[in-house]
ROFI-652837 format. One record per residue: residue in three letters; residue number from 1; z, x negated, y of N, C-alpha, C, O in turn. Coordinates in nm, 4 decimals. Layout:
<pts>
<pt res="ala" n="NUM" n_w="Z" n_u="X" n_v="Y" ca_w="Z" ca_u="X" ca_v="Y" c_w="Z" c_u="X" c_v="Y" o_w="Z" o_u="X" o_v="Y"/>
...
</pts>
This chain:
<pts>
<pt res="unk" n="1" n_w="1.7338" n_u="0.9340" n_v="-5.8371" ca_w="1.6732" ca_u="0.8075" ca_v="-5.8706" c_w="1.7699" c_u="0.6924" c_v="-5.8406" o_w="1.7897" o_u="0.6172" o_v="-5.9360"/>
<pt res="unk" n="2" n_w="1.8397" n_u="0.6618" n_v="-5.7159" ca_w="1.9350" ca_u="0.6206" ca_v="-5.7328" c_w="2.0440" c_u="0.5728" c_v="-5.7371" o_w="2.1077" o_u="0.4786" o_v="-5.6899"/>
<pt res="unk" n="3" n_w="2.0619" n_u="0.7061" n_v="-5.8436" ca_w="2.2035" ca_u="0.7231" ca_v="-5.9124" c_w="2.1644" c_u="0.6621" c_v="-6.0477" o_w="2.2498" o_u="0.6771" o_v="-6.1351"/>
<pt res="unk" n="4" n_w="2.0498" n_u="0.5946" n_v="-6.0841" ca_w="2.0342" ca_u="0.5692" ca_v="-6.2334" c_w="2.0102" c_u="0.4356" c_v="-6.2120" o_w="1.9519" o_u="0.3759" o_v="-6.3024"/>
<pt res="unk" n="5" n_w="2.0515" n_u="0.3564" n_v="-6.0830" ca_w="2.0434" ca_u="0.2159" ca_v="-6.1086" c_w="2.1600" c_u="0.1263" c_v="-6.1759" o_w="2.2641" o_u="0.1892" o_v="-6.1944"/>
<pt res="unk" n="6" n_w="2.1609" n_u="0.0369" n_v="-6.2022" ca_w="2.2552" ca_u="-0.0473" ca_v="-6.2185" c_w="2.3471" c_u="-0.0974" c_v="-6.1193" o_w="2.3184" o_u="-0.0747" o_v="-6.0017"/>
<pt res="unk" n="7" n_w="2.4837" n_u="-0.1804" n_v="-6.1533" ca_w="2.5525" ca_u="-0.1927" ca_v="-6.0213" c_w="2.4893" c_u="-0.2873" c_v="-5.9957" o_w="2.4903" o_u="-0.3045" o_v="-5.8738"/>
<pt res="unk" n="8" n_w="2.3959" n_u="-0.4086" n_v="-6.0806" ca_w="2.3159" ca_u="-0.4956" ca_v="-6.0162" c_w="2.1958" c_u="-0.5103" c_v="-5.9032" o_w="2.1686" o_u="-0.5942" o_v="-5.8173"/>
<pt res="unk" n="9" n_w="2.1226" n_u="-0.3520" n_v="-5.9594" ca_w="2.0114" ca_u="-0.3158" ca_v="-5.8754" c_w="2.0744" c_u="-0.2183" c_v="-5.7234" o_w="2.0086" o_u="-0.1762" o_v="-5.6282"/>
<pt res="unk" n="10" n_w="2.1756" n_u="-0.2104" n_v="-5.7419" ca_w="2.2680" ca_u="-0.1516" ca_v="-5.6295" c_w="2.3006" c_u="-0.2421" c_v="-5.5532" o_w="2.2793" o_u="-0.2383" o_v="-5.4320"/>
<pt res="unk" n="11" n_w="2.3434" n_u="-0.3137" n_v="-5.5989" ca_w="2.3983" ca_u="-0.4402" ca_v="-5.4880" c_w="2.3043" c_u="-0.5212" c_v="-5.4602" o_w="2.3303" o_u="-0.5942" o_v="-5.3646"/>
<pt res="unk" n="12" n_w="2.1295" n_u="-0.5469" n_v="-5.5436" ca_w="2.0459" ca_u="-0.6050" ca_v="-5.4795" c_w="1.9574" c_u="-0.4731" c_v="-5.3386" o_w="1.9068" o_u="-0.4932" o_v="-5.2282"/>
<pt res="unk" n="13" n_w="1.9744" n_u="-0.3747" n_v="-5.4042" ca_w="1.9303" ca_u="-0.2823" ca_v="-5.2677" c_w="2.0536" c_u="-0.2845" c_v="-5.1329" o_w="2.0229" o_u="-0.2775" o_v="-5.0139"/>
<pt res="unk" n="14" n_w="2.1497" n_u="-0.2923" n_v="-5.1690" ca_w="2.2293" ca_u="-0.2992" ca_v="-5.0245" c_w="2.2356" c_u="-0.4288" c_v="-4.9624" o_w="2.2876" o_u="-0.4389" o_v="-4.8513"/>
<pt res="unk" n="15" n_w="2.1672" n_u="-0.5736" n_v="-5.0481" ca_w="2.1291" ca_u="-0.6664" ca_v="-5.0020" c_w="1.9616" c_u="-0.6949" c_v="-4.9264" o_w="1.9256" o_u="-0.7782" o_v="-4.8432"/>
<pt res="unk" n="16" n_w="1.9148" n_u="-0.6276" n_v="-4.9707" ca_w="1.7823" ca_u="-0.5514" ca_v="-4.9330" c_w="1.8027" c_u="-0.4656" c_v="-4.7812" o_w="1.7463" o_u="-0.4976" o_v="-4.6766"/>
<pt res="unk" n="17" n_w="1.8555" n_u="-0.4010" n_v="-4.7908" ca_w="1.8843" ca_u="-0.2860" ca_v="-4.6764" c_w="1.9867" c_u="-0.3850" c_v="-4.5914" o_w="1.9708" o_u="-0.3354" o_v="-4.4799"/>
<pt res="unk" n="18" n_w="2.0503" n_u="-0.4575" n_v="-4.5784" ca_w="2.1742" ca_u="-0.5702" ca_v="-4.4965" c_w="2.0532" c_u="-0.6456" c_v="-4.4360" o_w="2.0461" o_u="-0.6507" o_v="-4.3132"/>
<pt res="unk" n="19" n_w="1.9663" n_u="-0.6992" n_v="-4.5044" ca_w="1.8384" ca_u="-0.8216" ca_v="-4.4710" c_w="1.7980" c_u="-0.7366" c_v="-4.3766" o_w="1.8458" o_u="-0.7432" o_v="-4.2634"/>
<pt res="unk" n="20" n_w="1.6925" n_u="-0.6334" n_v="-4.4147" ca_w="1.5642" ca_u="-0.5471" ca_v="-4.3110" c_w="1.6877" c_u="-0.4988" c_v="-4.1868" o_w="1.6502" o_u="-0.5173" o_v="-4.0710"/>
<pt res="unk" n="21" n_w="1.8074" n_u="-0.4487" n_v="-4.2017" ca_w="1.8506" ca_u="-0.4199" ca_v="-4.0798" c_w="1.8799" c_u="-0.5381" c_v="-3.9477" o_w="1.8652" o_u="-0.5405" o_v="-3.8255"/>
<pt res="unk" n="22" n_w="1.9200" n_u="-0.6121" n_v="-4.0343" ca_w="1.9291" ca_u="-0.7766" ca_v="-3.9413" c_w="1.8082" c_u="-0.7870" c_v="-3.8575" o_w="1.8111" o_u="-0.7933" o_v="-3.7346"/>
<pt res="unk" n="23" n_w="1.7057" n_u="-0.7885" n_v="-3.9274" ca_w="1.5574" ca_u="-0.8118" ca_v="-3.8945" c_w="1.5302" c_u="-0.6720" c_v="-3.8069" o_w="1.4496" o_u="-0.6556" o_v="-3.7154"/>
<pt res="unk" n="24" n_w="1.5848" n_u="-0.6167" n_v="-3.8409" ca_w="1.5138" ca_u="-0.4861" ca_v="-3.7103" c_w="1.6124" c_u="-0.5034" c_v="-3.5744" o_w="1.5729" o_u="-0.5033" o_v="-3.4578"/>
<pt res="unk" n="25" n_w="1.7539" n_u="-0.5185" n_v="-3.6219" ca_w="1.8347" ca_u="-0.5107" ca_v="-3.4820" c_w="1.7958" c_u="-0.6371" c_v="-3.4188" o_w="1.8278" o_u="-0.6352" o_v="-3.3000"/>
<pt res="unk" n="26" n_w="1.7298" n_u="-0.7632" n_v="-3.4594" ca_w="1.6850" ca_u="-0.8600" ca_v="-3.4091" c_w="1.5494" c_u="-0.8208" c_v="-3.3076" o_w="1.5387" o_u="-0.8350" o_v="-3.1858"/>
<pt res="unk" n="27" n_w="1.4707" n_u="-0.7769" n_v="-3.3879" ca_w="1.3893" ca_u="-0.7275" ca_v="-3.2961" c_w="1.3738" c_u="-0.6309" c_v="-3.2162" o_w="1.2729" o_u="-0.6168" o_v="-3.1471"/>
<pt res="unk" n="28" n_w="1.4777" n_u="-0.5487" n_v="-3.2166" ca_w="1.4997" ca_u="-0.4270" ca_v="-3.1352" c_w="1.5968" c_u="-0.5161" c_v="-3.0048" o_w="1.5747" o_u="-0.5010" o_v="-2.8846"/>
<pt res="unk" n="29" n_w="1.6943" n_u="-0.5995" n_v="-3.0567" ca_w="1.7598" ca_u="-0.6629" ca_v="-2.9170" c_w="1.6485" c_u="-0.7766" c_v="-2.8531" o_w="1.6820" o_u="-0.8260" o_v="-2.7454"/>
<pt res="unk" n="30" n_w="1.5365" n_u="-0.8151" n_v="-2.9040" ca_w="1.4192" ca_u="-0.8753" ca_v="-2.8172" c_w="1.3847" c_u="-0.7746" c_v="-2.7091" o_w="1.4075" o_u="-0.7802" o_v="-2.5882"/>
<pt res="unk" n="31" n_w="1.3036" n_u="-0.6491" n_v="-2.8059" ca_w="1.2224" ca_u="-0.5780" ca_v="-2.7282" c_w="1.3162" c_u="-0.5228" c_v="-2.6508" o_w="1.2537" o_u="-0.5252" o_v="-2.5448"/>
<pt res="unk" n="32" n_w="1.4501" n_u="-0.4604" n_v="-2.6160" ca_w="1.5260" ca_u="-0.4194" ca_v="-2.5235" c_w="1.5262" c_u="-0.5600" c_v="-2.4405" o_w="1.4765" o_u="-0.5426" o_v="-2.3292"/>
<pt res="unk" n="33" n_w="1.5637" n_u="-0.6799" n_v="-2.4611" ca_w="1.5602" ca_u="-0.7684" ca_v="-2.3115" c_w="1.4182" c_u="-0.8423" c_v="-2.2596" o_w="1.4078" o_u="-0.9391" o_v="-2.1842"/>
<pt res="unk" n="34" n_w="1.2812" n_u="-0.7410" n_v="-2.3447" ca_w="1.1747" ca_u="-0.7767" ca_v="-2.2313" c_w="1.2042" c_u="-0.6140" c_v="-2.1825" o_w="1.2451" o_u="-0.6028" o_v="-2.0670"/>
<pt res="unk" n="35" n_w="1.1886" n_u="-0.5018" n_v="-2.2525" ca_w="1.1861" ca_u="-0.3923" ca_v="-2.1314" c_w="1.3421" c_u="-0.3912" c_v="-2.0026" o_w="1.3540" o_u="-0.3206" o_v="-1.9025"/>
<pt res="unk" n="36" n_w="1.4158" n_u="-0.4706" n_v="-2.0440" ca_w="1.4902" ca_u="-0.5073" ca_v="-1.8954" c_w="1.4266" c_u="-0.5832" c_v="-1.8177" o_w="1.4319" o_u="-0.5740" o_v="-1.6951"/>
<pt res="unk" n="37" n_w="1.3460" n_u="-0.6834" n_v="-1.8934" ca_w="1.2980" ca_u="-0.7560" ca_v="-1.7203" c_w="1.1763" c_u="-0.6868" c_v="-1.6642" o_w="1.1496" o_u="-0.6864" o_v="-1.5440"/>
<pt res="unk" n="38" n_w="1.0949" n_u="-0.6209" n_v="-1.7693" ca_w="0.9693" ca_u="-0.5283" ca_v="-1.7229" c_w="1.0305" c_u="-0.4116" c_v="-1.6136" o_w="0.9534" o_u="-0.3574" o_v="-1.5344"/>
<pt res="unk" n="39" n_w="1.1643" n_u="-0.3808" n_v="-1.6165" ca_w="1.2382" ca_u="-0.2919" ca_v="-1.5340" c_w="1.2356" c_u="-0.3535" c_v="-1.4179" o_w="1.1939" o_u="-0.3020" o_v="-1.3142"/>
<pt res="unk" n="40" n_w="1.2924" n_u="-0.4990" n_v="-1.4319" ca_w="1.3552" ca_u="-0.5507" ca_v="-1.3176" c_w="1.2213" c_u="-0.5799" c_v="-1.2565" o_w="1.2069" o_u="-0.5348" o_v="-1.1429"/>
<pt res="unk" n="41" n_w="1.1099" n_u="-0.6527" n_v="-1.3135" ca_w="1.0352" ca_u="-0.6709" ca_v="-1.2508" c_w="0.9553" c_u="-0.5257" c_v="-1.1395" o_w="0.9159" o_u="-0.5154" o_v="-1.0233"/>
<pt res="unk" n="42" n_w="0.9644" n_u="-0.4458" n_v="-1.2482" ca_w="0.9174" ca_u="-0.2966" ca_v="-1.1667" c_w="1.0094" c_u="-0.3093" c_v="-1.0373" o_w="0.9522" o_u="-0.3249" o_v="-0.9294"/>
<pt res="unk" n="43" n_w="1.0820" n_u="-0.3063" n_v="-1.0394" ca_w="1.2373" ca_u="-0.2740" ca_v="-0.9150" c_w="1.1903" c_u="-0.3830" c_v="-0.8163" o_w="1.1675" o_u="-0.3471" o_v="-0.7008"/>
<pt res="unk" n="44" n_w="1.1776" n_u="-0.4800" n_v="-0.8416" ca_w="1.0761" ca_u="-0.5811" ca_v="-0.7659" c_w="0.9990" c_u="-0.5554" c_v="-0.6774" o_w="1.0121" o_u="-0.5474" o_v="-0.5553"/>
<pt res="unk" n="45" n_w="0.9154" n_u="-0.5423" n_v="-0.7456" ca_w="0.7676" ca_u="-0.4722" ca_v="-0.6720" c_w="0.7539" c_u="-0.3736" c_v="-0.5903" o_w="0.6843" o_u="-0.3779" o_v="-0.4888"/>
<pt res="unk" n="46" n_w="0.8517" n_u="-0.2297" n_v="-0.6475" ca_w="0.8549" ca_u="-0.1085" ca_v="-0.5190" c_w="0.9711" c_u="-0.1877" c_v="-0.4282" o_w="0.9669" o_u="-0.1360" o_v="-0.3166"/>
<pt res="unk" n="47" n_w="1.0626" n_u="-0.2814" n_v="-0.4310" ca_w="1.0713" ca_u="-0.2923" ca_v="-0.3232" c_w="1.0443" c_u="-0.4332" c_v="-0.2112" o_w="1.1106" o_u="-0.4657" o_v="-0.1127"/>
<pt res="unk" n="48" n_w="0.9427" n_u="-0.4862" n_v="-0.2603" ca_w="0.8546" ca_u="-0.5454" ca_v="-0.1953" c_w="0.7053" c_u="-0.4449" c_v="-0.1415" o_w="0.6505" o_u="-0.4542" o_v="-0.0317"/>
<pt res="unk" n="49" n_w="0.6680" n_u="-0.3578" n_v="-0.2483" ca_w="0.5534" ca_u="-0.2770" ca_v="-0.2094" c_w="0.6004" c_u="-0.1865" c_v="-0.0586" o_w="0.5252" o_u="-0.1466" o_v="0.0303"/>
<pt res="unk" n="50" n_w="0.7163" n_u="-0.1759" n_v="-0.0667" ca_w="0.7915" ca_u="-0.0837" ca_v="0.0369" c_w="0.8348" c_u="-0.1502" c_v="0.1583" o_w="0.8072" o_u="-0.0873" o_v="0.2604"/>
<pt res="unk" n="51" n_w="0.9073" n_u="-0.2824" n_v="0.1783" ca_w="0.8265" ca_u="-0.4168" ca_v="0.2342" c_w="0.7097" c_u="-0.3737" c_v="0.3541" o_w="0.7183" o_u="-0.3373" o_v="0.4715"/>
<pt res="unk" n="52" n_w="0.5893" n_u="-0.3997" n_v="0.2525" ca_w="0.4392" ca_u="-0.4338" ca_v="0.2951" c_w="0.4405" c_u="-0.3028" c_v="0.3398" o_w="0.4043" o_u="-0.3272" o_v="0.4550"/>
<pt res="unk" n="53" n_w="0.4542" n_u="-0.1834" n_v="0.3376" ca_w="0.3982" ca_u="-0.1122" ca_v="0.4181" c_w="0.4774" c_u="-0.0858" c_v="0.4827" o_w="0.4542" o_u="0.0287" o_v="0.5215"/>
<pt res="unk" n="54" n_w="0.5878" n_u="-0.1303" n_v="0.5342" ca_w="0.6844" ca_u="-0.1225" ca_v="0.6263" c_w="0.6525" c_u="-0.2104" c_v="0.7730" o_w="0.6797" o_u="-0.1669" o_v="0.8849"/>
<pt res="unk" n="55" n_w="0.6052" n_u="-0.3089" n_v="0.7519" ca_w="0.5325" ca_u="-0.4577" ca_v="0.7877" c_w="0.3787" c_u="-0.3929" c_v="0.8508" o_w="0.3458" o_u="-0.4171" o_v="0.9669"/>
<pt res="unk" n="56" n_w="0.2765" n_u="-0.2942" n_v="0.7424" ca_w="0.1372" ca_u="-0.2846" ca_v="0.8298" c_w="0.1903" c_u="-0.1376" c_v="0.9136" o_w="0.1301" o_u="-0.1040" o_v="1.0156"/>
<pt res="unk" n="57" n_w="0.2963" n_u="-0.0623" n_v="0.8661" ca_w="0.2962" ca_u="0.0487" ca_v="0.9588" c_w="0.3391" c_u="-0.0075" c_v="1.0911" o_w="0.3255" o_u="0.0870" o_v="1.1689"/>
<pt res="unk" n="58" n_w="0.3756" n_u="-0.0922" n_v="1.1458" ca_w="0.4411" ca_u="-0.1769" ca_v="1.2337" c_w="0.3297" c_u="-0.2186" c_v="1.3520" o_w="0.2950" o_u="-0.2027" o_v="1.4691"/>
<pt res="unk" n="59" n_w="0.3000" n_u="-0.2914" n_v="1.2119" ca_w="0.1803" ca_u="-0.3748" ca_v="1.2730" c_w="0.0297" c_u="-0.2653" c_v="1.3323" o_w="-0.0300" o_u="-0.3019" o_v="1.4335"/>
<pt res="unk" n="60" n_w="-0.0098" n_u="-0.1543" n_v="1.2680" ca_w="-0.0283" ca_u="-0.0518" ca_v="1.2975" c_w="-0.0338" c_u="0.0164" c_v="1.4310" o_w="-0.1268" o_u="0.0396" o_v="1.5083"/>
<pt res="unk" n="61" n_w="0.1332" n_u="0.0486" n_v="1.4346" ca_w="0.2087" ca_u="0.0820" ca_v="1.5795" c_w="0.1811" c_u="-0.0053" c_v="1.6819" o_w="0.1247" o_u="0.0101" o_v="1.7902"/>
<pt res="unk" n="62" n_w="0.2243" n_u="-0.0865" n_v="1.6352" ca_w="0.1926" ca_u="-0.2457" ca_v="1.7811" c_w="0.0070" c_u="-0.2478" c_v="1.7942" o_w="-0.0452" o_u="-0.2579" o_v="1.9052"/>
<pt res="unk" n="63" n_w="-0.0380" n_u="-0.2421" n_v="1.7257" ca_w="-0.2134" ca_u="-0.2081" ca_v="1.7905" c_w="-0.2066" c_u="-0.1023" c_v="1.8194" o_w="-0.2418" o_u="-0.1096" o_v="1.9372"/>
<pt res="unk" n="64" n_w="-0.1886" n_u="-0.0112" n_v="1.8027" ca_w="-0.1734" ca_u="0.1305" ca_v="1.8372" c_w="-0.1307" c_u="0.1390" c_v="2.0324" o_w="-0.1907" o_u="0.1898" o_v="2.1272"/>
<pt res="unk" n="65" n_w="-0.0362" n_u="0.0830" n_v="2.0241" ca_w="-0.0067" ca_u="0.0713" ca_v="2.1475" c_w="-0.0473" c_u="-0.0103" c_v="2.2439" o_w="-0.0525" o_u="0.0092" o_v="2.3654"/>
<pt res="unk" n="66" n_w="-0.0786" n_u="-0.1134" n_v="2.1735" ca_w="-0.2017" ca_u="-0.2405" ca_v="2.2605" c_w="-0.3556" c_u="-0.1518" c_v="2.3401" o_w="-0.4147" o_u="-0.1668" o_v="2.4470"/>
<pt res="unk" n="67" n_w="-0.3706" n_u="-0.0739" n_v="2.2399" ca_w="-0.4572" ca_u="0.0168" ca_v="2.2528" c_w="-0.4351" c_u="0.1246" c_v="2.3581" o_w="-0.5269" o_u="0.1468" o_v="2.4371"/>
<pt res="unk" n="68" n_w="-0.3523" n_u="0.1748" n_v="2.3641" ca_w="-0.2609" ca_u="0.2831" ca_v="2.4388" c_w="-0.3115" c_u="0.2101" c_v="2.6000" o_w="-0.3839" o_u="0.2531" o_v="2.6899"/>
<pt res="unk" n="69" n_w="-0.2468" n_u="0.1027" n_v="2.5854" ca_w="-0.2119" ca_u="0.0648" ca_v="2.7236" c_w="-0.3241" c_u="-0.0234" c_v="2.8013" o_w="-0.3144" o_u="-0.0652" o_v="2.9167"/>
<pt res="unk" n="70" n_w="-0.4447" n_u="-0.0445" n_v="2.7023" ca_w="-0.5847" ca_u="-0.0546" ca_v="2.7529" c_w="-0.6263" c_u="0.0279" c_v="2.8119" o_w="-0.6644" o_u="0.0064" o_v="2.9270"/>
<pt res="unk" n="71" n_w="-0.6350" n_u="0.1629" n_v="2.7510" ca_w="-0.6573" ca_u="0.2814" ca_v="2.8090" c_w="-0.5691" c_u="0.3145" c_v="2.8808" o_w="-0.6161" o_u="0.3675" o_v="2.9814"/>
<pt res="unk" n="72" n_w="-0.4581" n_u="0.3106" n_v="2.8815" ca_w="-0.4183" ca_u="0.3861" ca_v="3.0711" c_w="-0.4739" c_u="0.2828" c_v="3.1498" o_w="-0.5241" o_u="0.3344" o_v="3.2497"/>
<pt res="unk" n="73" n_w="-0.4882" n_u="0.1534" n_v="3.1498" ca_w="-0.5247" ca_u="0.0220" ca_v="3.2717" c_w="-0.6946" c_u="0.0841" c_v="3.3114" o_w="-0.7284" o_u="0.1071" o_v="3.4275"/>
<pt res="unk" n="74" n_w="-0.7888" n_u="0.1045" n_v="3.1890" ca_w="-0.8806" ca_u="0.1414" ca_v="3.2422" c_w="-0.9258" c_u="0.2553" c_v="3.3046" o_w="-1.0162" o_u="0.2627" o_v="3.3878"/>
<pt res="unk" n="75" n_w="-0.8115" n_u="0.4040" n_v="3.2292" ca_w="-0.8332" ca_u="0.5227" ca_v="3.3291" c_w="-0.7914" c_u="0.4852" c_v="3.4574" o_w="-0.8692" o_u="0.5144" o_v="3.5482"/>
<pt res="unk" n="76" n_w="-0.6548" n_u="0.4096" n_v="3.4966" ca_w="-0.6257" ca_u="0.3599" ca_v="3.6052" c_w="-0.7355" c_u="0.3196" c_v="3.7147" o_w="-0.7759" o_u="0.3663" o_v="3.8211"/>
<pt res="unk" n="77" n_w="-0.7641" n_u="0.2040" n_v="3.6302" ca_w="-0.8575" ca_u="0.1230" ca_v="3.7062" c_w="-0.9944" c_u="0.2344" c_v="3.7459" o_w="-1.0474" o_u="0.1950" o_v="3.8498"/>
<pt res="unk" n="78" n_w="-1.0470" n_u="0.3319" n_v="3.7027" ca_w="-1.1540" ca_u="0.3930" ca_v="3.7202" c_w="-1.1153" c_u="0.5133" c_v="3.7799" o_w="-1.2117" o_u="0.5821" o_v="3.8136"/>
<pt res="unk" n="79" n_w="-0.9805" n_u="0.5717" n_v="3.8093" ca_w="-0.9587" ca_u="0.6489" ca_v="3.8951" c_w="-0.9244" c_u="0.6255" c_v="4.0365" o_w="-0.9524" o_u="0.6881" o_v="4.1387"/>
<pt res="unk" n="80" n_w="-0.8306" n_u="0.4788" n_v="4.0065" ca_w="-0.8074" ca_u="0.4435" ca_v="4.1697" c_w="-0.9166" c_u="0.3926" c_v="4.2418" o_w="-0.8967" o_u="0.3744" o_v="4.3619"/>
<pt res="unk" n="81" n_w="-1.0330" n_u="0.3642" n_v="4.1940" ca_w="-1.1634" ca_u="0.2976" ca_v="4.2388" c_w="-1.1613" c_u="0.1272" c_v="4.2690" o_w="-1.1735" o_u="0.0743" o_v="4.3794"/>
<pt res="unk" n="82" n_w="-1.1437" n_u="0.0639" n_v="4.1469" ca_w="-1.1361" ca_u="-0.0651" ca_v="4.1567" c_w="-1.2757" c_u="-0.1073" c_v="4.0428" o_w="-1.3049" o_u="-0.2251" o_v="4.0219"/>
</pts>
């Protein structure tokens, strides 16, 4: 099919096909620099999410041990007889 065009209808299809590729690599180099920042933004987040639980495991530990040391003062206190 074509091989039975004209060199006119040939050179309006490779002007045809030059246009739509423009228009696609245009929008293909958009959508590649939002999925880079949707990346970056991801990369963000785990390491802020990683952060925050770095921060309550902490915080965690430090009650944990506030706790700890209530309880030895009061086994203390209730064994030595005060």
């Amino acid at each position: 099919m074509l091989t039975n065009l004209t060199s006119a209808q040939q050179e309006k299809l490779e002007t045809i096909k030059q246009s739509l590729t423009a228009k696609i690599q245009s929008l293909l180099s958009d959508s590649n620099k939002q999925m880079s920042q949707w990346t970056h933004w991801q990369k963000l987040s785990t390491g802020s999410q990683n952060k925050i639980k770095e921060m309550l495991v902490a915080q965690f530990s430090n009650q944990l041990d506030k706790q700890k040391y209530k309880l030895k003062d009061l086994f203390k206190n209730k064994f030595s007889g005060d």
